[in-house]
BABA-460666 format. One line per field, with one value per residue (C-alpha): x, y, z; residue in one letter; residue number from 1. Coordinates in nm, 4 decimals, decimal comma, always signed. Layout:
BEGIN
X	(X;...)
Y	(Y;...)
Z	(Z;...)
residu	(A;...)
num	(NUM;...)
This chain:
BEGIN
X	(-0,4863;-0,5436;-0,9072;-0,7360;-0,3688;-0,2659;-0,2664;+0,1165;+0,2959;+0,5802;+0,8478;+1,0929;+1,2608;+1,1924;+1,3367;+1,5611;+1,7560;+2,0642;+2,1875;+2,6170;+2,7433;+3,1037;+3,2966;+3,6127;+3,4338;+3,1784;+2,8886;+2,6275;+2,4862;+2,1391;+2,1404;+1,8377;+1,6617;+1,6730;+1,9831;+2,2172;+2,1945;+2,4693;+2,4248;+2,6174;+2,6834;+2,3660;+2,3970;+2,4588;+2,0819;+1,9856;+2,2347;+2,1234;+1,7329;+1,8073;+1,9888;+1,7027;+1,4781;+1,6686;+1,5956;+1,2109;+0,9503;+1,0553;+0,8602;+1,0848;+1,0194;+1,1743;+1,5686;+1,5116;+1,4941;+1,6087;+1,3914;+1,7160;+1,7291;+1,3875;+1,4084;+1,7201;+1,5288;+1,2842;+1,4967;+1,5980;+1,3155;+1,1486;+1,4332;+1,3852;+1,0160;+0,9881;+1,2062;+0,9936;+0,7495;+0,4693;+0,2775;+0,0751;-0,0050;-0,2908;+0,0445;+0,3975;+0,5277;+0,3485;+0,2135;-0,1336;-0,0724;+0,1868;+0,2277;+0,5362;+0,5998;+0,6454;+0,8240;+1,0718;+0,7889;+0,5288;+0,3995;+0,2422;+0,0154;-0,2487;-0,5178;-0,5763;-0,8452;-1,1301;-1,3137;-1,6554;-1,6998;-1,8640;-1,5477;-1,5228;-1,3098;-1,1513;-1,3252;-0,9840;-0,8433;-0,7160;-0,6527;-0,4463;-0,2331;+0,1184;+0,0679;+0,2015;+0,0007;-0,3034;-0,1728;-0,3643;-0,2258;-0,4323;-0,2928;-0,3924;-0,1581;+0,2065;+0,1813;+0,1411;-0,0733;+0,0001;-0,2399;-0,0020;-0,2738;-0,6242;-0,8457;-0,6779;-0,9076;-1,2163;-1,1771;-1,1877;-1,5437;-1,6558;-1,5552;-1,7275;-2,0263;-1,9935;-1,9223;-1,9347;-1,5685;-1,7396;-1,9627;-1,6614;-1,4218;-1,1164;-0,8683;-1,0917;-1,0375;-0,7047;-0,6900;-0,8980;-0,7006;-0,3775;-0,5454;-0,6789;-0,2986;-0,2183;-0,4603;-0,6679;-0,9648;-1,1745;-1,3629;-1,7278;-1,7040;-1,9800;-2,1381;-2,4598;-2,7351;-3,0016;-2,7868;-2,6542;-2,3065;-2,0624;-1,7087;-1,4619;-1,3137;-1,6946;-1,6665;-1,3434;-1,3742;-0,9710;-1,1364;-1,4896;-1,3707;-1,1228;-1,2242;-0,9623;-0,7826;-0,7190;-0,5487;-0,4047;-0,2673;-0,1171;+0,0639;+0,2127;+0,3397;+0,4632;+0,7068;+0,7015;+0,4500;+0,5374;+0,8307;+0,8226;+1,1387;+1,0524;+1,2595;+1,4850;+1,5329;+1,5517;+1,3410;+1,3574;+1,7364;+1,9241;+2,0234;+1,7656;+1,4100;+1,1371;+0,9549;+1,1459;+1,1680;+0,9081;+0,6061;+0,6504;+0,2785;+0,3873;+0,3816;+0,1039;+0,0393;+0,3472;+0,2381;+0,3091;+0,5655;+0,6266;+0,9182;+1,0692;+0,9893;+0,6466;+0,6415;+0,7919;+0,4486;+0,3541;+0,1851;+0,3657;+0,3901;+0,1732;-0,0442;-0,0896;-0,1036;-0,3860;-0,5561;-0,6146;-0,9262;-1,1171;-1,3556;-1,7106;-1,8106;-1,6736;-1,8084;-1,9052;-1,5852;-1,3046;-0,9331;-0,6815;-0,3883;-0,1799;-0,3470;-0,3160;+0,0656;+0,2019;+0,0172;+0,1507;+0,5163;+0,5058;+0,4314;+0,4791;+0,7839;+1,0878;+1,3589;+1,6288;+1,7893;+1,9633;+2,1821;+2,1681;+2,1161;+1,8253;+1,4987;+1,5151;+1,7890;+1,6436;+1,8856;+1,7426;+1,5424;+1,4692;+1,4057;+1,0404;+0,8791;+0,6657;+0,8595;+0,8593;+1,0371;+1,3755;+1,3431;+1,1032;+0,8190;+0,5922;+0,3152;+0,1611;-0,1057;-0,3896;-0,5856;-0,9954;-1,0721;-1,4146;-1,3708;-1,0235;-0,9761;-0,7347;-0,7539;-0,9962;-1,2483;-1,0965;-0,8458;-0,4791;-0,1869;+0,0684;+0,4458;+0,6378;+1,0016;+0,8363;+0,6213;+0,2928;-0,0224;-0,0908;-0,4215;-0,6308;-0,9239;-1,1208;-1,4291;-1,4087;-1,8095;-1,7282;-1,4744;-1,6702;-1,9343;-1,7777;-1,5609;-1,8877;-1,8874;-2,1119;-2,0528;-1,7996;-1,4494;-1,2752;-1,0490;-0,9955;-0,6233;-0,6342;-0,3353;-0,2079;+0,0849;+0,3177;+0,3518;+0,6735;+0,8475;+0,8467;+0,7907;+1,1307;+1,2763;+1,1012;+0,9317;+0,6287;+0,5937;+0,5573;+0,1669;+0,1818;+0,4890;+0,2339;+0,0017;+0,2346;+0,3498;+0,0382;-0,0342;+0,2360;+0,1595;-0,2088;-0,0632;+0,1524;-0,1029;-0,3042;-0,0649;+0,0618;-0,3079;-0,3886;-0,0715;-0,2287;-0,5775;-0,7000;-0,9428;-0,9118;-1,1109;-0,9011;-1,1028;-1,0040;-1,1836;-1,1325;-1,3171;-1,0350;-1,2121;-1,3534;-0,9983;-0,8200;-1,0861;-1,0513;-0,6664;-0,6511;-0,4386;-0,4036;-0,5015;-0,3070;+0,0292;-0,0909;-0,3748;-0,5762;-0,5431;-0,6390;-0,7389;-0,7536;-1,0189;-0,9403;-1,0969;-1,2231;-1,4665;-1,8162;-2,0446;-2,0302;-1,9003;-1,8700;-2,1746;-2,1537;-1,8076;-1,7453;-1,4041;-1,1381;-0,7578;-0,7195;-0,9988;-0,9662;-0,6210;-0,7786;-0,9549;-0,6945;-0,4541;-0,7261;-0,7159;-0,3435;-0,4185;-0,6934)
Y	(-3,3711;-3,3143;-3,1138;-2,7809;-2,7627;-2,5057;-2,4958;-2,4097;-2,4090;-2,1491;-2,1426;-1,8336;-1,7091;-1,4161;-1,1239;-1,0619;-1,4100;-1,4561;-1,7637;-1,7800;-2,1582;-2,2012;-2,4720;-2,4740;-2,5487;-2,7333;-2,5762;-2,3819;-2,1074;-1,9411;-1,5649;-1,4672;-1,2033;-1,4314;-1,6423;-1,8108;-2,1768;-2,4015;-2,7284;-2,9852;-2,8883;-3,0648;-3,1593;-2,9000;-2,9220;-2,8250;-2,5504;-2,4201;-2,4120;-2,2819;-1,9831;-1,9346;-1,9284;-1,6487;-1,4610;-1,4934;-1,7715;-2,0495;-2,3676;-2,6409;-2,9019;-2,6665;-2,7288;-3,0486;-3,3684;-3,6495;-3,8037;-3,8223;-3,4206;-3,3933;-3,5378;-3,3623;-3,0458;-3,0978;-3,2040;-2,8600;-2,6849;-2,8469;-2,7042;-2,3202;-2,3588;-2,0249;-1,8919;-2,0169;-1,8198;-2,0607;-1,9051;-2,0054;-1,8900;-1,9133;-1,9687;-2,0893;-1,7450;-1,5564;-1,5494;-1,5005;-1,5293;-1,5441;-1,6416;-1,5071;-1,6152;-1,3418;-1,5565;-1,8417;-2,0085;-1,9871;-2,2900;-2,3460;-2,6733;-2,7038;-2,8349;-3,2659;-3,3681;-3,2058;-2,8724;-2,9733;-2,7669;-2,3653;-2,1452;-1,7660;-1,5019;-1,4701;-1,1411;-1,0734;-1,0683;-0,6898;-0,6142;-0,3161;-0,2254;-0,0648;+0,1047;-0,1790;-0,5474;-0,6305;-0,7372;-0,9455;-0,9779;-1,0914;-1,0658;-1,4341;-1,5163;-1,5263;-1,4895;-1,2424;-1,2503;-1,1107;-1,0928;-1,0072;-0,9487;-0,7655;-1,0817;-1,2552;-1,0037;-1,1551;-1,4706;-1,2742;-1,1887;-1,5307;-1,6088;-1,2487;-1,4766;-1,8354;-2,0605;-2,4538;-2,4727;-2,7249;-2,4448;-2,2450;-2,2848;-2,4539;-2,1732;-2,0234;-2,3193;-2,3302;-1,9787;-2,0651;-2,3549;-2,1132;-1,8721;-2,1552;-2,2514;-1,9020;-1,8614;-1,5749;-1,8801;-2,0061;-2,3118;-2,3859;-2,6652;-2,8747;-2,9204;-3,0147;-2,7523;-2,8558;-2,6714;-2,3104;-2,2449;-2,1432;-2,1017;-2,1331;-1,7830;-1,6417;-1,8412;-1,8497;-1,6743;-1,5459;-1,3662;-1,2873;-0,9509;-0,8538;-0,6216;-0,6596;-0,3056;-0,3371;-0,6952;-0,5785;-0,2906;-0,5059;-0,7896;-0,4875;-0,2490;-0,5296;-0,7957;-1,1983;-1,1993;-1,0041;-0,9136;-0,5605;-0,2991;-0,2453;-0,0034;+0,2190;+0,2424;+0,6471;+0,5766;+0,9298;+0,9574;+1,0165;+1,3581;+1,4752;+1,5281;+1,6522;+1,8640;+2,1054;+2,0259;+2,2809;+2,3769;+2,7906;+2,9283;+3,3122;+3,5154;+3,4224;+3,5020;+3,4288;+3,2014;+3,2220;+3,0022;+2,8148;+2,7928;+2,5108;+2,5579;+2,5977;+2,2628;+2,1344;+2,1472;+1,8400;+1,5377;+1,2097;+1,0538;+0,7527;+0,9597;+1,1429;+0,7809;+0,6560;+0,9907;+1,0283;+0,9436;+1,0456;+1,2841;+1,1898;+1,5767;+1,9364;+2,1392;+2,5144;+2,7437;+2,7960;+2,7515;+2,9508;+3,0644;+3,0316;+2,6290;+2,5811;+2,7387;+2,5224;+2,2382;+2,2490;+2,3753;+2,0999;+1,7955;+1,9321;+2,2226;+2,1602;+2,1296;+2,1069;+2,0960;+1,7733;+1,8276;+2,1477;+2,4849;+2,6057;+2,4921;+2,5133;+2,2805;+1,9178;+1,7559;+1,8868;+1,6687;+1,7467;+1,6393;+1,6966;+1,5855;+1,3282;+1,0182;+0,9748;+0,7687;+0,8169;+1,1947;+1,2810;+1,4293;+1,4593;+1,5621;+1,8948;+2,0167;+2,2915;+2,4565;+2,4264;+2,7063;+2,7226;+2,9096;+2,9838;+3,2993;+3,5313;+3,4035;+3,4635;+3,1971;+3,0219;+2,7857;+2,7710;+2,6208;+2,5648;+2,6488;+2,4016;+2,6004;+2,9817;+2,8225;+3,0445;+2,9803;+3,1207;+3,2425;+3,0210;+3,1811;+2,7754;+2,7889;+2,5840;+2,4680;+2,2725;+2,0561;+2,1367;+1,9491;+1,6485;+1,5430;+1,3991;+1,4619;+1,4569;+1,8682;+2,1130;+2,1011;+2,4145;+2,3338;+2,0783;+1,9808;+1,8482;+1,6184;+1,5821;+1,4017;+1,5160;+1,2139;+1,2884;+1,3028;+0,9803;+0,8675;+0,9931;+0,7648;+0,4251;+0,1939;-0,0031;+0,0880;+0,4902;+0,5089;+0,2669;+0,4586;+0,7521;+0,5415;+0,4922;+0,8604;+0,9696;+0,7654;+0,8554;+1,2584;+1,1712;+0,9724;+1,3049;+1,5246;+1,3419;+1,2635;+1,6392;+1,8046;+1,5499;+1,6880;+2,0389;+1,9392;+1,9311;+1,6729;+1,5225;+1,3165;+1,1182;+1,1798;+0,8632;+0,8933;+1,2570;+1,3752;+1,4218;+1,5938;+1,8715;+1,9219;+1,9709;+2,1922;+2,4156;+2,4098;+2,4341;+2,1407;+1,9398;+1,5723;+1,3477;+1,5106;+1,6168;+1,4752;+1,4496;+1,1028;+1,1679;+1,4502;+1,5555;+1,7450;+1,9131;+2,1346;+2,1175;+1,7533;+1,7847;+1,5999;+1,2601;+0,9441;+0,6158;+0,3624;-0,0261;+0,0151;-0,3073;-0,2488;-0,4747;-0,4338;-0,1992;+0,0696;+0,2672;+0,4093;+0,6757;+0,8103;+0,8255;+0,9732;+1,2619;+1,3588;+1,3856;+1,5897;+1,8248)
Z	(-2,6905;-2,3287;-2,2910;-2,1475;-2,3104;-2,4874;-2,8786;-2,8471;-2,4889;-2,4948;-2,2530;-2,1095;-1,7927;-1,6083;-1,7472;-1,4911;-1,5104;-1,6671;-1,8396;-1,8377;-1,9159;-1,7816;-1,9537;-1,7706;-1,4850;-1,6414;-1,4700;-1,6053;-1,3880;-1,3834;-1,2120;-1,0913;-0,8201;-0,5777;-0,5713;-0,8327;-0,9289;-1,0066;-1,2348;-1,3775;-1,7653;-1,9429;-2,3120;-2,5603;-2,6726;-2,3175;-2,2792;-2,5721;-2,4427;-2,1589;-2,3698;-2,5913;-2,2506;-2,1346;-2,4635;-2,4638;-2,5527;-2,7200;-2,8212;-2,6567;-2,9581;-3,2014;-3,0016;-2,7864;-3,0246;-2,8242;-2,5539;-2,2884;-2,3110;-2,2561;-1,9473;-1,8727;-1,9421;-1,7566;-1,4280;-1,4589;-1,5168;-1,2105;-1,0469;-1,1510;-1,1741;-0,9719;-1,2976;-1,5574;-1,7313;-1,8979;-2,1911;-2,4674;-2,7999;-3,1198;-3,3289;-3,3244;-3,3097;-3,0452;-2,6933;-2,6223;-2,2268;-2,0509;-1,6052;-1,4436;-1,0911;-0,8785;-0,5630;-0,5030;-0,3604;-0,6719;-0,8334;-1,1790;-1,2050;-1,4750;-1,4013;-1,4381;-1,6276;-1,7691;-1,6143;-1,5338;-1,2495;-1,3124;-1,3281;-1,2514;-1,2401;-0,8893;-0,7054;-0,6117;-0,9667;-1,0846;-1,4295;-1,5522;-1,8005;-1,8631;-2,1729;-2,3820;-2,2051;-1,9751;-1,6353;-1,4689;-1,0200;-0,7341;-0,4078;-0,3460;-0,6036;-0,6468;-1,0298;-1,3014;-1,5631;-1,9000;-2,1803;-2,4701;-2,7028;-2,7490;-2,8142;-2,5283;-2,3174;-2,5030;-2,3782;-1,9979;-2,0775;-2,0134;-1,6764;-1,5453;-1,3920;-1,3602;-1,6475;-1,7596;-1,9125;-2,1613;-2,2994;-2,4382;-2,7039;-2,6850;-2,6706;-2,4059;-2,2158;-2,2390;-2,0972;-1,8186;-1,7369;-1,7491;-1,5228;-1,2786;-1,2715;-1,1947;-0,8878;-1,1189;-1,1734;-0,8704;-0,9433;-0,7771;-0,5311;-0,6978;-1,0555;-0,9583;-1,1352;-0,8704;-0,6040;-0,5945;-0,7218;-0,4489;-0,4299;-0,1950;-0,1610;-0,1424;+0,2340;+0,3222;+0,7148;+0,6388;+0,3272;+0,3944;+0,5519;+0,2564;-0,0024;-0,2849;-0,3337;+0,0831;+0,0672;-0,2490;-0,0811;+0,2375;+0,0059;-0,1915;+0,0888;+0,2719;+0,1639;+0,0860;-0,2399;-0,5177;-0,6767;-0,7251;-0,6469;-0,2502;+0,0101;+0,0106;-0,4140;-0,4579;-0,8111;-0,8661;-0,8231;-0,5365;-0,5762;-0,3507;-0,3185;-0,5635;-0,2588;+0,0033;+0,3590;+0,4170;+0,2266;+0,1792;+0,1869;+0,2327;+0,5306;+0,8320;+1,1472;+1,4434;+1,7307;+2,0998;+2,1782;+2,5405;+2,7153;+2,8555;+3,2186;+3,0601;+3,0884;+3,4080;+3,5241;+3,3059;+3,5188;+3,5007;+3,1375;+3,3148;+3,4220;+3,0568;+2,8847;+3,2035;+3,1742;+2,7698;+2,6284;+2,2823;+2,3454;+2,3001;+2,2533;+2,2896;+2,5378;+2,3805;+2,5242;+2,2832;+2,3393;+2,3151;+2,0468;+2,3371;+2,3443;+1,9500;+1,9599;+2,2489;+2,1357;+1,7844;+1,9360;+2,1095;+1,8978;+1,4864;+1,5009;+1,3174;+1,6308;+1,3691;+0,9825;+0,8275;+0,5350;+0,5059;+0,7023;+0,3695;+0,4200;+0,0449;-0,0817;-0,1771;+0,0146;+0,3528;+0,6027;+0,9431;+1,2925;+1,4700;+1,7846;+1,6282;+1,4379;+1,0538;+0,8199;+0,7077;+0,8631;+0,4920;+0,7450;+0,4752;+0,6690;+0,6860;+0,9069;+0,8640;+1,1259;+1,0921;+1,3614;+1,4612;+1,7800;+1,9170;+2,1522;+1,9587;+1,6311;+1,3551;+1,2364;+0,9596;+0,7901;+0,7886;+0,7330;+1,0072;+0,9081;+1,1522;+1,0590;+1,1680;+1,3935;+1,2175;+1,0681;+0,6951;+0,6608;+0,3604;+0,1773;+0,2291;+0,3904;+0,7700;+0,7448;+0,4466;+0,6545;+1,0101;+0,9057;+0,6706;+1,0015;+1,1217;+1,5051;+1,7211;+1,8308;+1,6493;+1,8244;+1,8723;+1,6288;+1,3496;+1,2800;+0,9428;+0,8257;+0,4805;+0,2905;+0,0952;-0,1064;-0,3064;+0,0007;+0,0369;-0,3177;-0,4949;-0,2016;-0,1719;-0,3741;-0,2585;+0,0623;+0,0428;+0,1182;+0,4136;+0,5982;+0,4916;+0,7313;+1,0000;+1,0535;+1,0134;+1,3407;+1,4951;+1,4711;+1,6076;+1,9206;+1,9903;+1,9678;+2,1767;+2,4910;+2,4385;+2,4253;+2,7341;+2,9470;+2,8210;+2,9701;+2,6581;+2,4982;+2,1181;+1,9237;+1,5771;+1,2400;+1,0315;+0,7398;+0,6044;+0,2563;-0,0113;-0,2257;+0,0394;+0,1838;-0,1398;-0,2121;+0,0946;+0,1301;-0,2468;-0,2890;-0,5784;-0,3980;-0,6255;-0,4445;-0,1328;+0,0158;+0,4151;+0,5650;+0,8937;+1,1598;+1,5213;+1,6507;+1,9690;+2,2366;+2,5442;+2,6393;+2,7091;+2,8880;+2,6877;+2,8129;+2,6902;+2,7717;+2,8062;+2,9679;+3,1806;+3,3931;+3,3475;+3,4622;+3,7017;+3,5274;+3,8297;+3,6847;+3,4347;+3,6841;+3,9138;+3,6506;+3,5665;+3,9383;+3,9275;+3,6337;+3,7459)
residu	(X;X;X;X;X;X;X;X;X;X;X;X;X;X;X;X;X;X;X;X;X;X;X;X;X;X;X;X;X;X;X;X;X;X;X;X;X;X;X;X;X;X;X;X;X;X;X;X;X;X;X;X;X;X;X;X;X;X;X;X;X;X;X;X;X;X;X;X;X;X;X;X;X;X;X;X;X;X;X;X;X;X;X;X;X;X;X;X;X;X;X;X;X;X;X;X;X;X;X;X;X;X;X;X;X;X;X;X;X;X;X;X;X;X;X;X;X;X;X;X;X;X;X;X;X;X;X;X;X;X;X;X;X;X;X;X;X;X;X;X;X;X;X;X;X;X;X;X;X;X;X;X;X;X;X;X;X;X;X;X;X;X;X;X;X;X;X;X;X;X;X;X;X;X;X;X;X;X;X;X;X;X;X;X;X;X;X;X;X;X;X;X;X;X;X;X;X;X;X;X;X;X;X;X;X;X;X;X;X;X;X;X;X;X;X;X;X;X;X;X;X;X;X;X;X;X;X;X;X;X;X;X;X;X;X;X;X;X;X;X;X;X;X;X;X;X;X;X;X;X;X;X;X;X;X;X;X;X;X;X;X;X;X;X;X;X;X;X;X;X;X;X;X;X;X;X;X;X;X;X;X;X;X;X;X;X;X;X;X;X;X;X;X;X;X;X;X;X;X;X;X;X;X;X;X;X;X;X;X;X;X;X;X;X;X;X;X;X;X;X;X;X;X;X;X;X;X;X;X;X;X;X;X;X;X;X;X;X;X;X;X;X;X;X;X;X;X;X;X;X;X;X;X;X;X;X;X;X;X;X;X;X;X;X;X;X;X;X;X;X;X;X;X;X;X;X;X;X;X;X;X;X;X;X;X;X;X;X;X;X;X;X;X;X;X;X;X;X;X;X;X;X;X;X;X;X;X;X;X;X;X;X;X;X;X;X;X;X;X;X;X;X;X;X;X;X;X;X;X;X;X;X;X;X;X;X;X;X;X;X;X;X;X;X;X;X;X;X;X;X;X;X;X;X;X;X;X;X;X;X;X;X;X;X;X;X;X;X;X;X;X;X;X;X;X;X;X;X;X;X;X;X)
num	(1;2;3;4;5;6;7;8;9;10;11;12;13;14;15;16;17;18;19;20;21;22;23;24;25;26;27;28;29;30;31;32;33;34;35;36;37;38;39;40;41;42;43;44;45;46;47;48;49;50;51;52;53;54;55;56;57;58;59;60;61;62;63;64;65;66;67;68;69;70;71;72;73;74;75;76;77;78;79;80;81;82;83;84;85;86;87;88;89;90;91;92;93;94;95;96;97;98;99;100;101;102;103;104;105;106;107;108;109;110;111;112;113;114;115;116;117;118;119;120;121;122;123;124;125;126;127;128;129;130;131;132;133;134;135;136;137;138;139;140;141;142;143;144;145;146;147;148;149;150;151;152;153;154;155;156;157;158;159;160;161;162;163;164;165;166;167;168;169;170;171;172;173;174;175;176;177;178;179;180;181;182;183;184;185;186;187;188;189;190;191;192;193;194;195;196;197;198;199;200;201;202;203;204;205;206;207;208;209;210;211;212;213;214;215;216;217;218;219;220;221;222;223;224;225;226;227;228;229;230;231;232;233;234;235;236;237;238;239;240;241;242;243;244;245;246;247;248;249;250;251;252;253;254;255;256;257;258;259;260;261;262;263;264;265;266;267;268;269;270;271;272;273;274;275;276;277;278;279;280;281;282;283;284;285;286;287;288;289;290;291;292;293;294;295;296;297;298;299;300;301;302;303;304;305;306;307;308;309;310;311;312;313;314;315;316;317;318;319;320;321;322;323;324;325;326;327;328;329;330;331;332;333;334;335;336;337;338;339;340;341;342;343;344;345;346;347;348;349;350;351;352;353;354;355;356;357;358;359;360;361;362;363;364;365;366;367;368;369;370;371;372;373;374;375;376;377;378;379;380;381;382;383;384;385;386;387;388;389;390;391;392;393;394;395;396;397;398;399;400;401;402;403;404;405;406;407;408;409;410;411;412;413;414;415;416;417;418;419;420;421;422;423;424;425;426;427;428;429;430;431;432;433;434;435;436;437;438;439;440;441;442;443;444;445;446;447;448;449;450;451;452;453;454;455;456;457;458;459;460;461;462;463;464;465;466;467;468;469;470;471;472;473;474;475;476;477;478;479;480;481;482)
């Protein structure tokens, strides 16, 4: 027996294909997630393995007899390779582990030969569970793991640091040699115990900069290497969604409004993109309500109802100055007010339908101070996500479109507050914890991403600035603007 095969290879499909022979057109057809595949009828002992396959792991000795439909077999399986699910077990009966390919383009090659090389557990490897198996992904993979049984996690333990394969049992080595297949394994690049033990992905310049969770994150948000539900799936149903429109926080405080020859006084949109630049620091004078209400009017009011006229119906959505996804807008924003001329000291929460800010009984320091600048703005806008906004309506990609609107609202606030004459400076890494503390928010359903601090600038500037393509423009744009 070869060094790393299994005690007892078990073969299956992928839970979503579908086996349906035809004989009147004597074809046998394999559905799948991906396409469906047409064949030639094979031999009756071949149909029926492919049936069985469809059913769940089968030992391929116990229906295939004859050497001819062996090879037929296998001609086929070669075919829907990226259909196959490989798994081995202790006994005839039932998988230990189990690798399901997750793409059309996945590949499952055991390894040739002996393992003399030091093997580890890839750094990039992610186990989990869903309440019945261990699942074992890796974004550098295009498999799935599953460990079907509690002592197939013992044989894990092994490969936490690096390992001689010829040190370890043989089921452990058959495991490892499933894993390697499976892209979960790295092996060092030399066996020689007189030099140190390196791998490849420890080195690799395209992965150096990677931590896991954040590749993990971009190969699952985005599509082409996994095979997860993805888009537009309404999970939750599609009778509407699980959070209103608008959050109702109870009565607060009206805010002046501008008009819309307020604004015909606006410089040039070039000259506002030229012009805007993050402020270094925030000089000491406040701004004004009248600042906070246009700028918020301006770039974060609801301009209209979708659906519905009720801001209370799950079927509404809405339309705002700053883009979203699928109209959800399921970010709110809170005012940190540290010095604002005709407003109180304090935090609030903005009301984009009544155009008002709700008083919050949070203290401002606590956030003040964890935004990290370099002097207190006049005001920190903090930005949160309502994440069931976007979660009872896509799958996969919610927390990245999150991302993306959540961008979009700071580039509006920013080329509004610079047509205002007003400076802002983007907080990108905001303390969870201290927000949901001070808004009162539970952070596993709303939670900050992001902020904009914005006042008035100070004296900072930016040093080591070497001017390339035309660099004269900003300045030029902030004389149209003064």
């Amino acid at each position: 027996m070869h060094d790393t095969l299994p005690p007892f290879p078990l073969w299956s499909f992928r839970e979503d294909v579908f086996v349906e022979p035809d004989p009147d057109e004597g074809v046998v057809v394999v559905h799948s997630r991906w396409e469906d595949t047409v064949f030639p009828m094979p031999a009756p002992p071949v149909v029926e393995a492919l049936r069985r396959m469809s059913l769940g792991p089968i030992s391929l000795g116990n229906v295939i007899r004859s050497s001819a439909d062996r090879q037929a077999l296998k001609a086929l399986l070669d075919r829907l390779a990226h259909l196959v699910v490989r798994s081995f077990g202790v006994d005839r009966e039932q998988p230990l582990v189990s690798v399901v390919p997750l793409t059309p383009q996945a590949g499952f090659h055991l390894p040739e030969g002996p393992l003399v090389h030091p093997v580890r557990l890839s750094r990039f490897a992610v186990l989990t569970t869903d309440g019945t198996n261990y699942l074992l992904e890796s974004p550098l993979s295009q498999h799935r793991v599953i460990l079907h049984r509690a002592d197939a996690i013992g044989h894990l333990g092994t490969l936490m640091r690096p390992t001689v394969p010829a040190s370890v049992g043989h089921e452990t080595r058959s495991v490892i040699a499933f894993l390697m297949a499976a892209g979960m394994v790295v092996q060092a690049a030399t066996g020689d115990p007189f030099q140190r033990i390196e791998f490849d992905e420890d080195n690799d310049p395209a992965l150096t900069t990677w931590t896991p969770i954040d590749l993990m994150f971009h190969t699952r948000s985005t599509l082409g290497r996994h095979d997860q539900d993805f888009g537009v799936t309404y999970p939750l149903g599609e009778h509407g969604s699980v959070e209103p429109v608008v959050k109702e926080t109870g009565p607060g405080i009206p805010l002046p409004r501008p008009s819309w020859p307020d604004l015909a006084g606006d410089p040039p949109f070039s000259a506002v993109v030229e012009a805007h630049r993050p402020a270094q620091t925030f000089a000491a004078r406040p701004i004004t309500v009248e600042d906070l209400g246009t700028l918020l009017y301006r770039t974060a009011r609801v301009r209209s109802l979708r659906g519905s006229p009720s801001t209370e119906a799950t079927t509404t959505t809405s339309d705002r100055p700053s883009p979203t996804s699928g109209d959800c807008h399921e970010l709110e924003l809170y005012a940190v007010v540290d010095r604002c001329a005709g407003l109180e000291r304090g935090v609030y929460h903005y009301d984009p339908y009544g155009h008002r800010l709700t008083p919050l009984d949070g203290d401002p320091d606590e956030l003040l101070v964890s935004a990290n600048l370099a002097s207190r703005p006049p005001v920190l806008l903090m930005i949160t996500a309502r994440f069931r906004r976007l979660s009872w309506k896509y799958n996969g990609l919610g927390y990245s479109l999150v991302l993306t609107d959540a961008g979009a609202l700071v580039q509006t606030l920013s080329l509004a507050g610079t047509a205002m004459g007003l400076s802002g400076s983007r907080i990108d890494g905001p303390d969870i914890d201290a927000a949901a503390h001070v808004f009162g928010l539970d952070w596993r359903t709303e939670s900050s991403v992001c902020g904009y601090a914005v006042g008035h600038a100070g004296s900072g500037f930016a040093e080591d600035e070497y001017p390339v393509n035309d660099a004269d423009w900003p300045m030029l744009a902030a004389a149209l603007l003064a």
